[in-house]
C-alpha positions as CSV (number, residue, x, y, z in Angstrom):
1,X,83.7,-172.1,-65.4
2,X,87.4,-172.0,-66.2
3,X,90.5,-170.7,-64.1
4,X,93.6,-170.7,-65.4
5,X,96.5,-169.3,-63.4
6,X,98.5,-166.3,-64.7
7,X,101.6,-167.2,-62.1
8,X,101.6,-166.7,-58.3
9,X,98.0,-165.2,-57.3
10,X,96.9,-164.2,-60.3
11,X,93.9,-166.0,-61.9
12,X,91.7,-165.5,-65.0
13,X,88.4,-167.0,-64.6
14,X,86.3,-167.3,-67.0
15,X,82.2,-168.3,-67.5
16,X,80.0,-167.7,-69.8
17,X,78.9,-164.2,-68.3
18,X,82.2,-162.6,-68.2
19,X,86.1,-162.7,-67.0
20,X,87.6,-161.8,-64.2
21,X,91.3,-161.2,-63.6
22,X,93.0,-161.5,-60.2
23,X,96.2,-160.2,-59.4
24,X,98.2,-160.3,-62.2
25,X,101.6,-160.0,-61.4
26,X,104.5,-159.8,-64.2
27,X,107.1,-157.4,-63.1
28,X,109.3,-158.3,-60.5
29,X,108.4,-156.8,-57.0
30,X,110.2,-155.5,-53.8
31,X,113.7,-153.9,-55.1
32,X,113.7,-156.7,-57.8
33,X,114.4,-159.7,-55.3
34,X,110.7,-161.5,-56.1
35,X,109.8,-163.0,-59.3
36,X,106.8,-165.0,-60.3
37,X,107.5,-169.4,-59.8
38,X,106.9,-171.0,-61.6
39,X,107.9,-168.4,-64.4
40,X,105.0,-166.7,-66.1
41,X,107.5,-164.1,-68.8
42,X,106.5,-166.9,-71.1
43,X,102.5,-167.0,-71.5
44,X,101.1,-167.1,-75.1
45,X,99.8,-164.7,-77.4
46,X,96.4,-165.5,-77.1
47,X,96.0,-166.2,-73.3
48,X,97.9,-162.6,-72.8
49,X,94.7,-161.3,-74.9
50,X,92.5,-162.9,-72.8
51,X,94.2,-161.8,-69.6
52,X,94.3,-157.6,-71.1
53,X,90.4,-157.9,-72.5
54,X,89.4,-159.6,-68.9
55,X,85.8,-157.6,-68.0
56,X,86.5,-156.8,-64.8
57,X,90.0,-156.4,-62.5
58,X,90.5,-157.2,-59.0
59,X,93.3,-156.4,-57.2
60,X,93.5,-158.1,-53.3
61,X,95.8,-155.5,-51.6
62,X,98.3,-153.1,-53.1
63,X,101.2,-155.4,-52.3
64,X,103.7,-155.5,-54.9
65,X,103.5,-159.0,-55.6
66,X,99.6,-158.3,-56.1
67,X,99.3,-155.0,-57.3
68,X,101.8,-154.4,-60.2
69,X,101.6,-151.3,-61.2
70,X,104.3,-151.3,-63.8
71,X,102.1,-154.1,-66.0
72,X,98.4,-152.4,-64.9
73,X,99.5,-148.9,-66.2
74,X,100.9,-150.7,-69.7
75,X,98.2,-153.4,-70.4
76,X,95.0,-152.8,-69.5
77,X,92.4,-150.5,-70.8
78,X,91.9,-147.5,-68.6
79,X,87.6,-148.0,-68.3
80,X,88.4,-151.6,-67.3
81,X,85.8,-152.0,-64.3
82,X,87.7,-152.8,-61.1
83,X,85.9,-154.4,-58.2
84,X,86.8,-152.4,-55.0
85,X,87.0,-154.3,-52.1
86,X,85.0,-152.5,-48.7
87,X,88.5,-151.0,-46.7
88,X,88.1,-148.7,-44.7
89,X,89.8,-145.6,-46.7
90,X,90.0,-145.2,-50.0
91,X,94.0,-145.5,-50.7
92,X,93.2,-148.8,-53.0
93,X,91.0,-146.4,-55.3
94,X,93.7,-143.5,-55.1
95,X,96.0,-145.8,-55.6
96,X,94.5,-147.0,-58.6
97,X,93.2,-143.5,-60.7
98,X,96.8,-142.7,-59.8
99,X,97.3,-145.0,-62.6
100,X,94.7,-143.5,-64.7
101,X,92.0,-146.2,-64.3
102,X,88.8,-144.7,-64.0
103,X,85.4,-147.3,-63.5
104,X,85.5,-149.0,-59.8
105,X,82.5,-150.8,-58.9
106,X,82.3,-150.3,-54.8
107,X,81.5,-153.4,-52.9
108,X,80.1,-154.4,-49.1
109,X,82.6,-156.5,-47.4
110,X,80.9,-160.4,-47.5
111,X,78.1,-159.6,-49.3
112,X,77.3,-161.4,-52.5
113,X,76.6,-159.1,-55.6
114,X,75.2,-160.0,-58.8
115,X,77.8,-158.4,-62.0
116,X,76.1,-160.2,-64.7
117,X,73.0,-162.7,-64.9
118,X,75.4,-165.9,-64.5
119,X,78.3,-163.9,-62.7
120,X,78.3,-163.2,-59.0
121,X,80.9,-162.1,-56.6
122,X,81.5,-161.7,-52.7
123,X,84.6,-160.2,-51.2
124,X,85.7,-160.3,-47.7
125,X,88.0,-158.3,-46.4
126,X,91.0,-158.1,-43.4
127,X,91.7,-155.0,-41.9
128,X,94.5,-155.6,-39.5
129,X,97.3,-153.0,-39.0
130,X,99.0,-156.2,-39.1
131,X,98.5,-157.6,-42.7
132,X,99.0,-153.7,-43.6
133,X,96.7,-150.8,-43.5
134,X,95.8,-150.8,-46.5
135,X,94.1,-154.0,-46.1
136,X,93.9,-157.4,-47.6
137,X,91.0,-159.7,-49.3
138,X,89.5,-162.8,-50.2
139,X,86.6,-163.0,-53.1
140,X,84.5,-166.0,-53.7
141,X,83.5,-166.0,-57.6
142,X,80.1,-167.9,-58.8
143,X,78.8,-168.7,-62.3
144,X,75.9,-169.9,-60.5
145,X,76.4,-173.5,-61.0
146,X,80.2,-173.5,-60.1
147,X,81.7,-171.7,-57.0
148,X,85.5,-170.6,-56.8
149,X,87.4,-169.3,-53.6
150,X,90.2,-167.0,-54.4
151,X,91.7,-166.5,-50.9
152,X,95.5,-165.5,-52.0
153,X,97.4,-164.6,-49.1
154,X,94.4,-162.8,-47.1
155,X,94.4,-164.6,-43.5
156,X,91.0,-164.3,-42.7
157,X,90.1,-164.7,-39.1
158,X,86.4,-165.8,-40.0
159,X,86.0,-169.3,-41.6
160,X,82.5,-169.6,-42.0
161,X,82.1,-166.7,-43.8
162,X,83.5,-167.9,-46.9
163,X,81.8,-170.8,-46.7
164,X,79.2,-169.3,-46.1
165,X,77.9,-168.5,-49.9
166,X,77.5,-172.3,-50.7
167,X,79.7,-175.4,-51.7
168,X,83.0,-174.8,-53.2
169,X,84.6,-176.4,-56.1
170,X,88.3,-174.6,-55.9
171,X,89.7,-173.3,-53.5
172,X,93.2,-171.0,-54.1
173,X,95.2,-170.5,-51.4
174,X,98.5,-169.9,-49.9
175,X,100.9,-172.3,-48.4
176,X,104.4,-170.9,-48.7
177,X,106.5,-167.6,-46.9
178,X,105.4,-164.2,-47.5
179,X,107.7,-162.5,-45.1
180,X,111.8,-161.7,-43.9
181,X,111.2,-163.5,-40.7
182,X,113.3,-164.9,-39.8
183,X,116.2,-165.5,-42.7
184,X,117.1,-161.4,-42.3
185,X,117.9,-162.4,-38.3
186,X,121.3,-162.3,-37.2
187,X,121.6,-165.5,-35.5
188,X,123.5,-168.5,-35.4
189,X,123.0,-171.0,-38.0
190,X,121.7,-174.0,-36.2
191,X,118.8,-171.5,-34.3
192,X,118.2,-169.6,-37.9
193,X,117.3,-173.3,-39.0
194,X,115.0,-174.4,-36.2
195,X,112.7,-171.1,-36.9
196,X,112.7,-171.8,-40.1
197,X,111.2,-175.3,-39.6
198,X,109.0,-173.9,-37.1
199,X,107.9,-171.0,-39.5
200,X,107.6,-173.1,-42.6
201,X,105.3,-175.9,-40.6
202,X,103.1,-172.9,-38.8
203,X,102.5,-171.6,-42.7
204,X,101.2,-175.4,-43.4
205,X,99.9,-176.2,-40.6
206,X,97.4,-172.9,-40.7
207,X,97.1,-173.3,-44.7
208,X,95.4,-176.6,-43.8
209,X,92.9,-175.3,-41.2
210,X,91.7,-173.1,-44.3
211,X,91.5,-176.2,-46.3
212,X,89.6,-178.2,-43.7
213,X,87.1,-175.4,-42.5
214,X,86.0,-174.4,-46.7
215,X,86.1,-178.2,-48.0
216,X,86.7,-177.2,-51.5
217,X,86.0,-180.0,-54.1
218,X,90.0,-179.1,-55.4
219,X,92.6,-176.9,-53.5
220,X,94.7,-175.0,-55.5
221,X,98.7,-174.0,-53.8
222,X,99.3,-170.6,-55.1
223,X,100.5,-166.7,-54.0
224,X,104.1,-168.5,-53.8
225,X,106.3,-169.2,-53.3
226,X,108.4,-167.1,-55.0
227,X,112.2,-167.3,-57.0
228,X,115.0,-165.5,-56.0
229,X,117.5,-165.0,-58.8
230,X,119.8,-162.0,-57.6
231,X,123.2,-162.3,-55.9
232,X,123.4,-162.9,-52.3
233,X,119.1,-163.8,-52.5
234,X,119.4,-167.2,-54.0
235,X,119.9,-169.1,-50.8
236,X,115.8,-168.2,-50.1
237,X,115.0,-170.7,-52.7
238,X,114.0,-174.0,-51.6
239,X,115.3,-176.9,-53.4
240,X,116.9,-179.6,-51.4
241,X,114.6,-179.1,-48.1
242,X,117.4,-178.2,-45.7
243,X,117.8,-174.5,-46.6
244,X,117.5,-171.4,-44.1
245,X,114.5,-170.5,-46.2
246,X,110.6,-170.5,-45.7
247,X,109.8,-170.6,-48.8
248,X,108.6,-174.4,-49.5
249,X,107.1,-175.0,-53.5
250,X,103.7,-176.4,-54.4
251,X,105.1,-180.2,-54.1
252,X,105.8,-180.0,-50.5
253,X,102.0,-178.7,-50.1
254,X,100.6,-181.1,-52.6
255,X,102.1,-183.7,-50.1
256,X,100.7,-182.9,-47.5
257,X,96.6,-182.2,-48.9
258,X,97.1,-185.7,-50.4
259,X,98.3,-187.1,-46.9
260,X,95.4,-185.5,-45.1
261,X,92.8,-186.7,-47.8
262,X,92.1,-183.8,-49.9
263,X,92.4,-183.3,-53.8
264,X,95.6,-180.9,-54.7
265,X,95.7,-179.3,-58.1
266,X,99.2,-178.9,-59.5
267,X,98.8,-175.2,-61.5
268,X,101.7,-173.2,-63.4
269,X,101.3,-170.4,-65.3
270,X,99.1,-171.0,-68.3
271,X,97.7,-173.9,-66.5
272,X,93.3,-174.4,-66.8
273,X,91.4,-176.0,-64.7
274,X,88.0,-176.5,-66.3
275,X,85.4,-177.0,-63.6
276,X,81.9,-179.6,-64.6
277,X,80.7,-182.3,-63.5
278,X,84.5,-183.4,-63.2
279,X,87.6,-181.2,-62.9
280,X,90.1,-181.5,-65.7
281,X,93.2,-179.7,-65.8
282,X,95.3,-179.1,-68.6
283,X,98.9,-177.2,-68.7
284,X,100.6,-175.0,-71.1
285,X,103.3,-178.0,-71.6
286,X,103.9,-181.6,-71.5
287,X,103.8,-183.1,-68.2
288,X,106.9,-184.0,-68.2
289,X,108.4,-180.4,-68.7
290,X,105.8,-179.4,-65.8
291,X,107.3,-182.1,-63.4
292,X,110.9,-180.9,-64.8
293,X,110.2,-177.6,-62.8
294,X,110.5,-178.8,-59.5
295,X,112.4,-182.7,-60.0
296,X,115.5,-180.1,-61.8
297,X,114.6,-176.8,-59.9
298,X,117.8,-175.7,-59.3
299,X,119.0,-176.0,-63.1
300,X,115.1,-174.5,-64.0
301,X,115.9,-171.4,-61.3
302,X,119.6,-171.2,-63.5
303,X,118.0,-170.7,-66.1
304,X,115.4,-168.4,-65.1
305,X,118.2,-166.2,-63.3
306,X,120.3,-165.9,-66.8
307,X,117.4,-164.4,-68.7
308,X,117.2,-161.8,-66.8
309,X,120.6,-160.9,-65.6
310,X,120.2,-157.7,-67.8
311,X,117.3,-156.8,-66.0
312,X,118.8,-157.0,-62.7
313,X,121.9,-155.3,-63.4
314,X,120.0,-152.5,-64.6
315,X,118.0,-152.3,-61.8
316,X,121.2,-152.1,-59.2
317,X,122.1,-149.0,-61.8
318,X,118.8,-147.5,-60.8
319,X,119.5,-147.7,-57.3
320,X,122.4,-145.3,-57.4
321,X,120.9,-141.7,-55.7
322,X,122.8,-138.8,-54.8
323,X,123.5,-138.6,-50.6
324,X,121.3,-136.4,-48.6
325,X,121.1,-135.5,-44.9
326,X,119.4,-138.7,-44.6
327,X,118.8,-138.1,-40.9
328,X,117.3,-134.8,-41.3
329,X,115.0,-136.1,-44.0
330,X,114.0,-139.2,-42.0
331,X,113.2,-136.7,-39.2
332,X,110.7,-134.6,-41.0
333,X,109.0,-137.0,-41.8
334,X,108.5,-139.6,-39.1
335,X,108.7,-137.2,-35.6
336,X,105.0,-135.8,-36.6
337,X,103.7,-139.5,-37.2
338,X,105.5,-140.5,-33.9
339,X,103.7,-138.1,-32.4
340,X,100.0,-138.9,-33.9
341,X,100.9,-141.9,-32.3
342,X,101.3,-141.7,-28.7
343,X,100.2,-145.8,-28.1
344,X,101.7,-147.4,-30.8
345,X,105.6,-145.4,-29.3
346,X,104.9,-146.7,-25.9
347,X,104.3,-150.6,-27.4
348,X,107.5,-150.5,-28.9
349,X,109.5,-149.5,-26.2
350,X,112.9,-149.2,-27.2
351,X,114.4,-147.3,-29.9
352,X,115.3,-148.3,-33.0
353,X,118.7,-147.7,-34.9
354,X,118.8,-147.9,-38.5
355,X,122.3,-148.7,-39.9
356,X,123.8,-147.8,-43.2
357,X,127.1,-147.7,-44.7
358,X,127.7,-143.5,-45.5
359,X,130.7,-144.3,-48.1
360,X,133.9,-144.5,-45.6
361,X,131.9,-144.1,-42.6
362,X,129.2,-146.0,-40.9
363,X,126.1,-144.1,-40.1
364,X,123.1,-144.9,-37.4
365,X,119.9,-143.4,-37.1
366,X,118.4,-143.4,-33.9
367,X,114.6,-143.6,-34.2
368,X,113.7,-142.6,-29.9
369,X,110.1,-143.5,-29.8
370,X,109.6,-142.5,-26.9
371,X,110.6,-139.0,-27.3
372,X,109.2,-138.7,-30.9
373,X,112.9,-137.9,-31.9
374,X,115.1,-139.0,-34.7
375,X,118.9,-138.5,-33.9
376,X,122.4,-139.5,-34.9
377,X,123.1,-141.8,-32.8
378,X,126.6,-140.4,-32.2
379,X,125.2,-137.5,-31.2
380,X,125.5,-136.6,-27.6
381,X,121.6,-136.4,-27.5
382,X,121.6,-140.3,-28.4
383,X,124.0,-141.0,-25.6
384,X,121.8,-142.7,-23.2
385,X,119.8,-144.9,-25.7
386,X,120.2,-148.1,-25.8
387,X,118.8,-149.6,-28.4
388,X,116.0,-152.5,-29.0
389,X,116.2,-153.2,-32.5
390,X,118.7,-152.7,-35.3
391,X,117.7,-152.7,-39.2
392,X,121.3,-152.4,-41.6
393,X,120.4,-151.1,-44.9
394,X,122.5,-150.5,-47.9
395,X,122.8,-146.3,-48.2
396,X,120.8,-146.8,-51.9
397,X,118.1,-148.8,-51.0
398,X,117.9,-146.1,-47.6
399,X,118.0,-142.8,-50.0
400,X,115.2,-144.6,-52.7
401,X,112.7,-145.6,-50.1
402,X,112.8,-142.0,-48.5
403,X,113.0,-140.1,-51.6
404,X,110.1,-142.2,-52.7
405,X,108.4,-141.4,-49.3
406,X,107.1,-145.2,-49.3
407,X,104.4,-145.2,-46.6
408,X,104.3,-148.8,-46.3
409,X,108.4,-150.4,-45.7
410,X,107.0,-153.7,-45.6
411,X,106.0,-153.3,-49.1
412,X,108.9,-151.1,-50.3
413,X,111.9,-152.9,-48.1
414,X,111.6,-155.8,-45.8
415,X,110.0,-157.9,-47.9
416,X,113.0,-157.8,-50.4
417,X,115.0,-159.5,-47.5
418,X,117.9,-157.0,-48.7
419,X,118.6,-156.2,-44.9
420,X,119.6,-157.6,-41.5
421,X,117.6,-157.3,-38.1
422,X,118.5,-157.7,-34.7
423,X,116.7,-157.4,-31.7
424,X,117.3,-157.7,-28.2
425,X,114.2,-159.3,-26.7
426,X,110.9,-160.3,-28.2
427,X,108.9,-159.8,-31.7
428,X,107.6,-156.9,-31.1
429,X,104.1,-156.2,-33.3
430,X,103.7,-152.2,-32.6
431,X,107.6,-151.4,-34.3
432,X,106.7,-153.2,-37.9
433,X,103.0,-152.0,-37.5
434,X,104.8,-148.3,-37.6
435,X,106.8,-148.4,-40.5
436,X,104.1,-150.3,-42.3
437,X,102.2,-146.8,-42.0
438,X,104.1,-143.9,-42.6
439,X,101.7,-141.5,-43.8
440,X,99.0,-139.8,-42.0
441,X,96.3,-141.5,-42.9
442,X,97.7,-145.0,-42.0
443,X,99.2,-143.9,-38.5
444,X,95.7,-142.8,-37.4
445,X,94.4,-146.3,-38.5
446,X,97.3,-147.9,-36.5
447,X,97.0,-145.6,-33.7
448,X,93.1,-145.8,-33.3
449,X,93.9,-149.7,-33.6
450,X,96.3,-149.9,-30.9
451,X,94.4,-148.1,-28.5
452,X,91.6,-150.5,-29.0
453,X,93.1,-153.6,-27.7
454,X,94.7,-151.5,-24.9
455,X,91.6,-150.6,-23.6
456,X,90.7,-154.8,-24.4
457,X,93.7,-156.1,-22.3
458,X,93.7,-153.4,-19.7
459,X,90.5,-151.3,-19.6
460,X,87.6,-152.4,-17.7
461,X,86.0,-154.5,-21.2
462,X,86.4,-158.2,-20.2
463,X,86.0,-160.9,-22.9
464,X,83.9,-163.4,-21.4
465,X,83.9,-165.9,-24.4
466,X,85.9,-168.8,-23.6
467,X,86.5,-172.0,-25.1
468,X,87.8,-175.6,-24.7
469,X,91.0,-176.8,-26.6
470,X,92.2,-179.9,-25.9
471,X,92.4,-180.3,-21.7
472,X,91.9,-176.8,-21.1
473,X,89.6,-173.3,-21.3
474,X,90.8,-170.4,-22.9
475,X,89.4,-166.9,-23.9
476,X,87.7,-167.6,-27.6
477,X,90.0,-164.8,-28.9
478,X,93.9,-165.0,-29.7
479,X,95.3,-161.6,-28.7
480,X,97.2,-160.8,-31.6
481,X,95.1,-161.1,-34.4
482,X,91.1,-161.9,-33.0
483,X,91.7,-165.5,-34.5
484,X,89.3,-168.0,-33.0
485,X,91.0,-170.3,-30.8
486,X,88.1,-173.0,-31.4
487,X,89.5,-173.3,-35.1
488,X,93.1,-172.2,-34.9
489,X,93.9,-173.3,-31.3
490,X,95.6,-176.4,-30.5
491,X,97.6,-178.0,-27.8
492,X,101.7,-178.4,-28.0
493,X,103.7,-179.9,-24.8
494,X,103.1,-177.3,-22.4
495,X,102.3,-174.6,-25.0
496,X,98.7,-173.4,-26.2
497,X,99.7,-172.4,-29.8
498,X,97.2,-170.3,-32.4
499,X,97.9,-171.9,-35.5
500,X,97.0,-169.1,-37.6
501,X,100.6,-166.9,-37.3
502,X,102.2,-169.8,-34.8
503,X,102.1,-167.9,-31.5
504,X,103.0,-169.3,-28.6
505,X,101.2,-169.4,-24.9
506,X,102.1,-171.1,-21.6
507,X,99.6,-172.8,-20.5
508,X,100.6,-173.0,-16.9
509,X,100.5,-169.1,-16.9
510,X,99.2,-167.8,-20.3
511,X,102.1,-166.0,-20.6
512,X,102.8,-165.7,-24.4
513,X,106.1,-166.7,-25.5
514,X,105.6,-165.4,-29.2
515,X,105.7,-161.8,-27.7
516,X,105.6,-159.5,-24.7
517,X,102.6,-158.4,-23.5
518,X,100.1,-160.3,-25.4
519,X,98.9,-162.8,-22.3
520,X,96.1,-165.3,-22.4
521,X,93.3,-166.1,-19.9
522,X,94.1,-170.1,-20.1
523,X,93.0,-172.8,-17.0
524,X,92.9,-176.2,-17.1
525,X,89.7,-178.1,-17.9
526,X,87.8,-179.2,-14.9
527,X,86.9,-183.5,-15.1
């Protein structure tokens, strides 16, 4: 078996039996403000034939730095089989004849299925409103001597079960940011900095519990980070360590797999890693020029950004879209969702105002969750609202996402980082779980969802299941994603943290400090 990486997530791996190609990404996502690091515009002729003849096409999750739909439509054949992961609804597939593709092979989430003699795969999947209705997902490849785990981004909650199909030689993963949070903040500079050291060590810090629970042969750092070339972006990029960024490069990781004993593979795009009885790697360019990358990453990302000037001034061009009653249009569409959604409303709490810049004038949207109403929020209706949250969004980027009727804003907006936030109290999981589904289908999902773990932390169902971390007993569970505090849990001060998205609990109280209403049973151990 071979796997050589295509940049980011993507992967072609290749046996004897057949190819598979994972998440190839070429086209720069979310408004333009992501491209692929190292730079993959650059691949040669004969490993881009490779790549668009693959046998079969898997796409994790329709996220843009995943699912490219600008490359998919252009270079690959349309009867291309595609292996489906098991979601609950079928917007992947939809997604994907949209396209024009037409040959999906359906499979059972965590159940290993044979393609060819020689060429086996099993994908898991996560299904948390959180990581996107839609979905997200892991597969574990096998050319039935040599066994690769491709987990990308997916944060899977159960350990085991990719472990479960047998030893691993390689395991892909991510290490770096994959969110706003918290560099869009307005906040002071000093406590932008300490979240961003707390964020960026929670990423590695949960990155390594993957790494410890699968006990891959080789780890592979990949799904990031990514390089921010456009005005007013490049600050995200980390190159001298001391940036408000949370976006640390595959050294920094590498670093820390060697200190905690494990072999780290160094990958960029082109890059093989031939798996027999030894693992051999061999890049697209000398070493030297590899090592260049991230020794001289700020002339490299210089570089990178003039090539494609053109490209982004062309894209600002695009962004340009005649005004329209913006309010109204935001109302007809989200006051019938806000009402399918009587639970998730109540979560949030507080409204939301969304400001934008309406030429001379400033405009804000009053989004009143609790009354399933969008207003101006100079409007004497809006008079007694006081606000929770606050996004500010350029007018253009506004008009494209609704014109577009995006369903998912993580996907469409916040991950470009091209706004501000503020809020006036905690995170708050039930707000960005809303605007990550906008259409019907997904506000059921996220509805249904919420409901559930209302009844869990207030209905008469009692999770019994506890377990000991460090000097105390705690409910197995975390309560905002089901991660199991046996593997993820560990003790800080006077904090019981879940190292899997870095929440925070007391453990005097199990109050959780992360966010409101997300307490913990926690007592201390008995001796």
């Amino acid at each position: 078996m071979r796997a050589t990486s295509v940049g980011h997530a993507g992967i072609l791996v290749e046996c004897d039996a057949g190819s598979i190609l994972c998440d190839p990404w070429f086209v720069p996502a979310f408004l333009g403000s992501w491209f692929v690091f190292p730079r993959n515009d650059q691949l040669d002729d004969a490993l881009m034939a490779r790549i668009e003849q693959a046998d079969y096409l898997y796409i994790s999750h329709l996220h843009g730095d995943h699912h490219d739909a600008a490359w998919l439509r252009e270079h690959l054949r349309r009867d291309v089989p595609i292996l489906l992961p098991d979601y609950p609804t079928q917007e992947q597939e939809r997604t994907l004849r949209a396209l024009g593709f037409t040959n999906f092979i359906p499979t059972r989430d965590g159940v290993e299925m044979a393609l060819r003699p020689g060429l086996s795969i099993a994908i898991h999947v996560e299904t948390s409103i959180t990581d996107g209705p839609g979905g997200d997902s892991a597969i574990v490849i096998s050319d039935g001597r040599h066994r690769l785990v491709n987990q990308n981004d997916c944060r899977t909650t159960d350990l085991s079960a990719l472990a479960a199909h047998g030893p691993i030689d390689l395991h892909w993963l991510q290490y770096s940011g994959a969110i706003w949070y918290p560099m869009v903040y307005e906040l002071p500079a000093d406590d932008m900095a300490q979240l961003c050291r707390a964020k960026t060590e929670s990423q590695g810090a949960r990155a390594m519990r993957y790494v410890e629970a699968l006990d891959a042969r080789a780890v592979v750092p990949s799904a990031g980070p990514p390089a921010f070339l456009d005005d007013g972006l490049t600050h995200l990029n980390m190159i001298d360590g001391d940036e408000l960024s949370i976006f640390p490069d595959q050294q920094w990781f590498l670093e820390r797999l060697a200190a905690a004993g494990h072999q780290g593979l160094l990958v960029i795009p082109g890059t093989t890693i031939t798996l027999d009885d030894d693992i051999s790697v061999a890049h697209p360019i000398p070493d030297a020029e590899v090592d260049a990358i991230f020794t001289d990453k700020r002339a490299y990302l210089d570089q990178y950004r003039a090539d494609w000037a053109g490209w982004l001034q062309d894209l600002h061009a695009s962004w340009a879209r005649p005004r329209s009653d913006i309010v109204a249009a935001i109302a007809a569409w989200w006051e019938p969702l806000m009402r399918l959604a009587p639970t998730v409303c109540r979560a949030i709490d507080a409204p939301l105002v969304i400001r934008t810049d309406d030429g001379d004038t400033q405009l804000e949207i009053l989004i009143d969750f609790a009354n399933a109403r969008v207003l101006d929020a100079s409007s004497p209706e809006a008079a007694d609202r006081v606000a929770g949250f606050r996004f500010t969004i350029a007018r253009d980027l506004l008009e494209t996402v609704v014109a577009d009727a995006a369903v998912d804003w993580s996907n469409s907006l916040l991950l470009s980082c091209r706004f501000s936030a503020w809020r006036a109290g905690a995170y708050n999981e039930y707000l960005y779980n809303f605007i990550k589904s906008l259409s019907v289908e997904r506000m059921v999902r996220t509805e249904a969802e919420a409901a559930r773990k209302h009844l869990e932390r207030h209905g008469p169902a009692v999770d019994v299941d506890e377990v000991e971390v460090g000097d105390f007993v705690v409910q197995r569970r975390c309560p905002h994603r089901n991660a199991d505090l046996s593997i993820f849990g560990e003790i800080d001060g006077n904090d019981l943290v879940c190292t899997l998205h870095g929440w925070r609990f007391d453990t005097a109280t199990g109050r959780c400090r992360t966010s409101d209403d997300h307490p913990v049973r926690i007592r201390r151990r008995e001796t």
